[in-house]
C-alpha positions in Angstrom: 2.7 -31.6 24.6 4.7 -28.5 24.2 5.1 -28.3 28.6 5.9 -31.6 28.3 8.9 -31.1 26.1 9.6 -27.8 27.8 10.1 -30.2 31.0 12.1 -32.7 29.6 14.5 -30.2 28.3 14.7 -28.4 32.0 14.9 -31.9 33.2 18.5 -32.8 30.9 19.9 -29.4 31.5 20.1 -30.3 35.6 22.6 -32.2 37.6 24.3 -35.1 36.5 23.4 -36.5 39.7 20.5 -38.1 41.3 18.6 -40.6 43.1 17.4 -41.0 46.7 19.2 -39.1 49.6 20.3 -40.8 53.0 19.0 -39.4 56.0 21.3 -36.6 57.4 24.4 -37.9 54.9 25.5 -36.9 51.3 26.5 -38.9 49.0 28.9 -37.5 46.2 27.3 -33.7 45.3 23.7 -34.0 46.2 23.3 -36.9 48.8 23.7 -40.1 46.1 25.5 -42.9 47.2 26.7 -43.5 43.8 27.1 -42.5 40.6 23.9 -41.9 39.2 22.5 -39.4 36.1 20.5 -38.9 34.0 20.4 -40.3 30.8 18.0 -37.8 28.4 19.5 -36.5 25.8 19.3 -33.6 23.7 17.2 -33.9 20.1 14.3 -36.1 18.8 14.7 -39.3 21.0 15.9 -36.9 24.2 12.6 -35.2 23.8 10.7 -38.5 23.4 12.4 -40.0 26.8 14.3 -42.3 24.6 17.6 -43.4 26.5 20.6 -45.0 24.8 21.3 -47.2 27.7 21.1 -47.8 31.3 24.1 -46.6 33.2 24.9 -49.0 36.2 25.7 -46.7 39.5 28.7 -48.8 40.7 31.7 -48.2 38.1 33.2 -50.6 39.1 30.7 -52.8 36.4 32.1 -51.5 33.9 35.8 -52.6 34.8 34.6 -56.4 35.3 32.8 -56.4 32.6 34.0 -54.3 29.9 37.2 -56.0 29.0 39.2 -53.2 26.9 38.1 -50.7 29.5 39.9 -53.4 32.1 43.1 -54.2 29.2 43.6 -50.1 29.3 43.2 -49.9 33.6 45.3 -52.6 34.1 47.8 -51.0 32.5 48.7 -48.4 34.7 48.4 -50.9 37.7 51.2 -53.3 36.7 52.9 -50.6 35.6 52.9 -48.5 39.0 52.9 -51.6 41.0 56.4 -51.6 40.1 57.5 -48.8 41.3 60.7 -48.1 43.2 59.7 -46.5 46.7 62.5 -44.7 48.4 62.3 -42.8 51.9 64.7 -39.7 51.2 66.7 -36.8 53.1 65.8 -33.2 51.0 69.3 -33.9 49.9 68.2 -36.6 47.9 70.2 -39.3 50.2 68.0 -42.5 50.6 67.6 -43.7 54.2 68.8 -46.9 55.3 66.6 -49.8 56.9 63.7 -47.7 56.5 60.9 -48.6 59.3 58.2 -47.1 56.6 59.6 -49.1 53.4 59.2 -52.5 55.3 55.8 -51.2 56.4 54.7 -50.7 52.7 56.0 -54.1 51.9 53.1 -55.2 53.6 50.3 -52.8 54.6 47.9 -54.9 55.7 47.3 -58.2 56.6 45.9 -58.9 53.5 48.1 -57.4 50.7 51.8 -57.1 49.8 52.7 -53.8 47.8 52.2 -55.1 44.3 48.6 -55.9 45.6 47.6 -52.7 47.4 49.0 -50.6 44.6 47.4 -51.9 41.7 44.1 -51.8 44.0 44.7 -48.3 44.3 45.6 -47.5 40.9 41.5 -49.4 39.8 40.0 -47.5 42.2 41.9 -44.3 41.1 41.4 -45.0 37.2 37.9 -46.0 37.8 36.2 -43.8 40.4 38.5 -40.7 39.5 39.5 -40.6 43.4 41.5 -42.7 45.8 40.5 -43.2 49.3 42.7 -45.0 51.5 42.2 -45.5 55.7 45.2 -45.9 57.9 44.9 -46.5 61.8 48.3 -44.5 62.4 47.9 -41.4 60.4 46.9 -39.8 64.2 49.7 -41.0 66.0 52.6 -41.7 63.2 53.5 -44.7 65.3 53.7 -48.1 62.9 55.2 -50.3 65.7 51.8 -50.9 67.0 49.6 -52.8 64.9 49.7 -50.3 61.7 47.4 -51.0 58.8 46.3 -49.2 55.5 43.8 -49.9 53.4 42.0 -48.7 49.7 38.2 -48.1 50.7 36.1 -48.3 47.8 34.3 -45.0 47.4 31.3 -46.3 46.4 30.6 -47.7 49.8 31.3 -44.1 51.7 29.3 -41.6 52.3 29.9 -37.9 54.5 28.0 -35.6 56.1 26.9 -32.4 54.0 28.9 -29.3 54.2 26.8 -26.6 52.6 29.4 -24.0 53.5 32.8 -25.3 53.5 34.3 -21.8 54.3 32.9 -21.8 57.7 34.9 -25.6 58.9 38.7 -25.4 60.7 41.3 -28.1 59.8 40.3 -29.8 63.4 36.4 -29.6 62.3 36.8 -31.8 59.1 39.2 -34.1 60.8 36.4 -34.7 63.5 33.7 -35.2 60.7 32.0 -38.8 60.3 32.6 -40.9 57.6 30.2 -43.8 57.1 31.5 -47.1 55.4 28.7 -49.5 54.3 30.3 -53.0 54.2 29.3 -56.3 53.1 25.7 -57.1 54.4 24.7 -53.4 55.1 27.2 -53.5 57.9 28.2 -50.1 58.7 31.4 -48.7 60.2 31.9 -44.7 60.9 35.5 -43.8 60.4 37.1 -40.3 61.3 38.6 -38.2 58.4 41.5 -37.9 60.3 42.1 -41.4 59.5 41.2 -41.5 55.9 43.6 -40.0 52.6 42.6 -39.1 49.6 43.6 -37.8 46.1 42.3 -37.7 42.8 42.6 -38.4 39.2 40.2 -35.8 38.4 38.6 -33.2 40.5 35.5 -31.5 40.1 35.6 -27.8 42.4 32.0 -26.5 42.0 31.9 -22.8 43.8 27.9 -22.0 43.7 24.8 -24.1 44.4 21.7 -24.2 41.8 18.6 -27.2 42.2 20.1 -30.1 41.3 23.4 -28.7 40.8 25.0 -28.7 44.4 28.0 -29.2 45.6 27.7 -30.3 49.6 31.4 -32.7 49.7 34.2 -32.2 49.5 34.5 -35.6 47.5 33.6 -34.2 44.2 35.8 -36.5 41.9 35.4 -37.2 38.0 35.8 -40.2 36.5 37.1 -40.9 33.5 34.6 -43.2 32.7 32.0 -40.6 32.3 33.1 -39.4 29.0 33.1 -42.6 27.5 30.4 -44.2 28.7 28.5 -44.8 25.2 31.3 -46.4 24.0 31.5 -48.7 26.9 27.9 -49.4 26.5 28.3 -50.2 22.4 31.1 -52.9 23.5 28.9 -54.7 25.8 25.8 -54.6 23.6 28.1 -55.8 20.6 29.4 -58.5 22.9 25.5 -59.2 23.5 24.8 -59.1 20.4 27.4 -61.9 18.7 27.0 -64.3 21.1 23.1 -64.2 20.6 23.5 -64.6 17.0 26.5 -67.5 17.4 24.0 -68.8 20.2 21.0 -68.9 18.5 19.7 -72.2 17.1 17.2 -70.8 14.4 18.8 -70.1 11.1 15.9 -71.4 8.5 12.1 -71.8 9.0 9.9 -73.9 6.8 7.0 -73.0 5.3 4.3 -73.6 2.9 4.8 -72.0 -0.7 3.2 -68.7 -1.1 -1.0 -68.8 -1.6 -2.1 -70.2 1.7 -3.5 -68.0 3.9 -4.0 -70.0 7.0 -0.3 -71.1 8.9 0.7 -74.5 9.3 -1.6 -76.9 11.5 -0.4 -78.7 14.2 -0.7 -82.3 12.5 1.2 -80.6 9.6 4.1 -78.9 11.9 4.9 -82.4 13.4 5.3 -84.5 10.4 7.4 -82.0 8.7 9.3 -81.7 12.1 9.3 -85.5 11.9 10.9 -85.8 8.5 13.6 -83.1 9.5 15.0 -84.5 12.4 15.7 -87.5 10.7 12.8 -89.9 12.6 11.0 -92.7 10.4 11.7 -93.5 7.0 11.2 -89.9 5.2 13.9 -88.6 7.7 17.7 -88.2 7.1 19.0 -90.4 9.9 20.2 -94.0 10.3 19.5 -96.0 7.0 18.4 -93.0 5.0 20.9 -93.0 1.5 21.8 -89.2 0.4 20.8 -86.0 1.8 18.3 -85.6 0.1 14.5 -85.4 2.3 10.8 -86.3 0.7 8.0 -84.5 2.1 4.8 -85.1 0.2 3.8 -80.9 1.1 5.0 -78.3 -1.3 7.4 -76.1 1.3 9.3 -73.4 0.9 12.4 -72.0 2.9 12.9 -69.2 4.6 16.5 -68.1 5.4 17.5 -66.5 8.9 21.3 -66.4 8.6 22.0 -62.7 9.5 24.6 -60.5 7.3 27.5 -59.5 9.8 29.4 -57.4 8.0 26.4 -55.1 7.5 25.3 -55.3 10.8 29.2 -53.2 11.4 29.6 -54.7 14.6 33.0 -55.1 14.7 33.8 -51.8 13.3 31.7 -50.2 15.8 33.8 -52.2 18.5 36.6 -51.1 17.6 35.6 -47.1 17.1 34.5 -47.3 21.0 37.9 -49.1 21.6 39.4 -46.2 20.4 37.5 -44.0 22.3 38.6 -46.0 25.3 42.1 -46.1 24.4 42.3 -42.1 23.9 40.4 -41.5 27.1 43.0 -43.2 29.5 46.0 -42.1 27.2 47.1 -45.6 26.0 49.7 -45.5 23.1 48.1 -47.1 19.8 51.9 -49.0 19.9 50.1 -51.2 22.3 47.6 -52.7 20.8 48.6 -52.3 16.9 51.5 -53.8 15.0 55.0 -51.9 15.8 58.3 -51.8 16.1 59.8 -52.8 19.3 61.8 -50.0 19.6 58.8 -47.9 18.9 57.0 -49.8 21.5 59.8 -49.6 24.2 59.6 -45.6 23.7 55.7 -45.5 23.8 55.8 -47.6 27.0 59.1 -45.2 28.6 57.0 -42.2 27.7 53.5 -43.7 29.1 55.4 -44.9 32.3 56.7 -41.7 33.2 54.4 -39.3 31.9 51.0 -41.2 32.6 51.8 -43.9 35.5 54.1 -42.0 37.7 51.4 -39.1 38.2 49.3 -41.7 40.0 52.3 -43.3 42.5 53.4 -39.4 43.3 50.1 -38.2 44.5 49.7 -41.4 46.5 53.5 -41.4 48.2 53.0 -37.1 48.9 49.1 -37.8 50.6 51.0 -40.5 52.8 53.8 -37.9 54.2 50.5 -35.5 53.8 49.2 -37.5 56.5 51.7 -38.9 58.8 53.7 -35.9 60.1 54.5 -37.0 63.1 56.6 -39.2 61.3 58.1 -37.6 58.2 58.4 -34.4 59.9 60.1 -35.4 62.7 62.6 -37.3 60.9 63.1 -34.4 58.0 62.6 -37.6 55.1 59.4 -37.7 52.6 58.9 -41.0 50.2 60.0 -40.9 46.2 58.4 -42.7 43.6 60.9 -44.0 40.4 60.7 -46.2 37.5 64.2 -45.5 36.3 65.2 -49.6 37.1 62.2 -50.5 34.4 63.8 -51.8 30.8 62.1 -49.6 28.7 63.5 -46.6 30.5 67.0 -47.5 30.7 66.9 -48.6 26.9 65.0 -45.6 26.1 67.3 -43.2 27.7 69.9 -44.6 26.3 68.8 -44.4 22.8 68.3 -40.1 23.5 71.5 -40.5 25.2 73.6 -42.4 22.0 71.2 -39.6 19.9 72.7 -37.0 21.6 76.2 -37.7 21.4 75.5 -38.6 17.3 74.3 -35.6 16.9 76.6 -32.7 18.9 79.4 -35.1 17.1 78.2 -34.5 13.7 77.5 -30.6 14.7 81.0 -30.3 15.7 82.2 -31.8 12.5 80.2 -28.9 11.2 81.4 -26.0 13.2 85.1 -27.5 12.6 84.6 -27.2 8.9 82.9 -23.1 9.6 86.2 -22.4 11.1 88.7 -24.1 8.6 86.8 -21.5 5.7 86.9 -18.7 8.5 90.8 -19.1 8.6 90.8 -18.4 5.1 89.2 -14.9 5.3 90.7 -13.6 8.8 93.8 -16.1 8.6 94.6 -14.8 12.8 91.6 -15.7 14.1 91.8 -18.2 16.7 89.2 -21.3 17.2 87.8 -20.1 20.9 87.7 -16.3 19.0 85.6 -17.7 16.6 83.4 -20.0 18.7 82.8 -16.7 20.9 82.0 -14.8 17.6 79.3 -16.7 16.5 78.0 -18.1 20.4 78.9 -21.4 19.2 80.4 -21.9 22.9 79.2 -25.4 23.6 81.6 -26.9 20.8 85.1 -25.9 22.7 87.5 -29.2 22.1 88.5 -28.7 25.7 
């Protein structure tokens, strides 16, 4: 018993990560194709192999079927799909009748912008990395049939790089990526044609069993940290609509003192009278509500007490949970002011969404330098045409100018009682004096 313990505890402290390797390809640190760990945990039903939950390996679960985690996610995608992309000089000049812009206007032949962005911001949000393939980032040329798409990077796998020290910039580009598409289809890509960045980034220098770190795809989703509370959701969710779905409320019975349960015989014609069938029954022709039954019954009621069940308050503590995880503003989901909630969704915008469209526009120059490079330009990411902004800026703007006016009301009145004890002294002396030099009347 006690090496049995002693081996689940060795067994919890390991990896995260498991489950079967492919042949000659790893999958995320140790050859999984997915995200996959282990679900022991530490104390009394840890050490009994109790597990909260099953976690699913595709994340991507969780976003269709979680829908707060989806509410949050989605978020940041309308938001960033409306971003304004500009191709600039280093001057800050925008170029006109950029060939790239149109490009983006339609990437592939299946997306506009708005389409491929959100995409990008799910996967991003979800899988804590974007990976996106584009057929020109070799050549830089988009006359000739360009296309870029979001891979989902649970359906990619690389070969293991046990010393990553060792590669040169034209090994890795030469390295095989394998997509697995619908059907077990697979397609092997170059990484030369795939870019990449992350929302979080996992950068594991040493290698212990079961702790390895053989990618260089070593992302961390956000999800991870709240997966309990994404589980708690969806069992609550479970567990209403099986007590709204559930027909059984009430079971009769016969009155204490009999040992031996109802009979068969007995069960029908008490079924009988119920459901409202011959004369005893409360159906057609039957006057009151009222039902004779010749048996002394009891009943027995089901109906469950919800509010000590806590469900919904245990919904809404993962909710929160949720919510702080991915940095949404509790202006969005709770009563507020709408200037309140113009200023929440300024500040979110710019200091949660526009993260995401940066590190996406800089890995596109990253990896087209034949184009950007020759041409001196790199693309620019700004929100500053959005509502909320401009109103929100304007209100630190108007702020600003209230204030500094009411400050040099101030530093007026200083120097009207300063004339009166060194009657020479002029106004700019006196700014100087006291490094008051911002409120000069000029």
């Amino acid at each position: 018993m006690v090496l049995n313990i002693f081996n689940k505890i060795s067994k919890a402290t390991k990896s995260i990560w498991s489950g079967e390797r492919e042949p000659n390809y790893a999958r995320l640190n140790n050859g999984v194709h997915s995200y996959n760990y282990e679900t022991i945990r530490f104390g009394l039903l840890g050490l009994l192999g109790s597990k909260y939950y099953t976690p699913q390996q595709n994340l991507k679960y969780y976003y269709e079927k979680a829908l707060f985690l989806q509410d949050c996610v989605n978020l940041y995608a309308d938001f960033a799909a409306q971003v304004k992309i500009e191709e600039v000089y280093p001057d800050g000049r925008a170029v006109d009748n950029s060939p790239y812009l149109d490009f983006l206007q339609e990437p592939n032949i299946w997306q506009n912008k708005t389409d491929f962005i959100k995409e990008m911001v799910v996967n991003t949000l979800v899988y804590g990395i974007s990976v996106q393939s584009g057929n020109y980032f070799k050549s830089g040329n988009l006359r000739i049939n360009a296309q870029l798409y979001n891979i989902d990077f649970f359906n990619i796998s690389v070969p293991e790089i046990k010393n990553p020290y060792v590669y040169t910039r034209k090994d890795i580009q030469n390295l095989n990526v394998i997509e697995v598409l619908d059907g077990g289809q697979k397609r092997v890509l170059k990484m030369e044609e795939l870019a990449y960045f992350y929302d979080t980034i996992s950068k594991r220098g040493f290698s212990i069993e079961g702790y390895d770190s053989k990618t260089f795809f070593n992302p961390i989703s956000r999800i991870f940290g709240i997966l309990p509370s994404i589980h708690t959701i969806l069992n609550a969710q479970d567990t209403m609509c099986y007590l709204t779905s559930n027909p059984v409320s009430k079971i009769i019975s016969k009155e204490e003192g009999s040992i031996a349960p109802l009979g068969g015989k007995e069960k029908l014609d008490i079924e009988r009278k119920l459901n409202g069938r011959g004369a005893y029954g409360a159906g057609i022709g039957k006057i009151g509500d009222i039902i004779a039954a010749e048996e002394s019954l009891k009943v027995l009621d089901l109906t469950r007490d919800n509010k000590k069940l806590q469900i919904l308050e245990m919904k809404e503590n993962a909710k929160d949970d949720i919510r702080n995880r991915y940095l949404i503003p509790r202006d969005f989901f709770d009563d507020s002011t709408y200037e309140n909630k113009q200023f929440s969704e300024a500040r979110f915008i710019l200091g949660n969404v526009s993260p995401i469209t940066t590190s996406w526009l800089n890995e596109q120059v990253n990896k087209v330098p034949a184009y950007f490079k020759e041409r001196g330009t790199f693309l620019r990411g700004t929100y500053e045409h959005l509502p909320s902004i401009i109103e929100a800026k304007t209100r630190i703007k108007n702020a600003g100018f209230r204030d500094k006016a009411e400050s040099t009301l101030k530093v007026l009145e200083a120097y009207e009682k300063a004339t009166q004890l060194f009657p020479g002294i002029t106004y700019d002396d006196f700014l100087k004096d006291h490094d008051l030099t911002d409120f000069t009347l000029d």
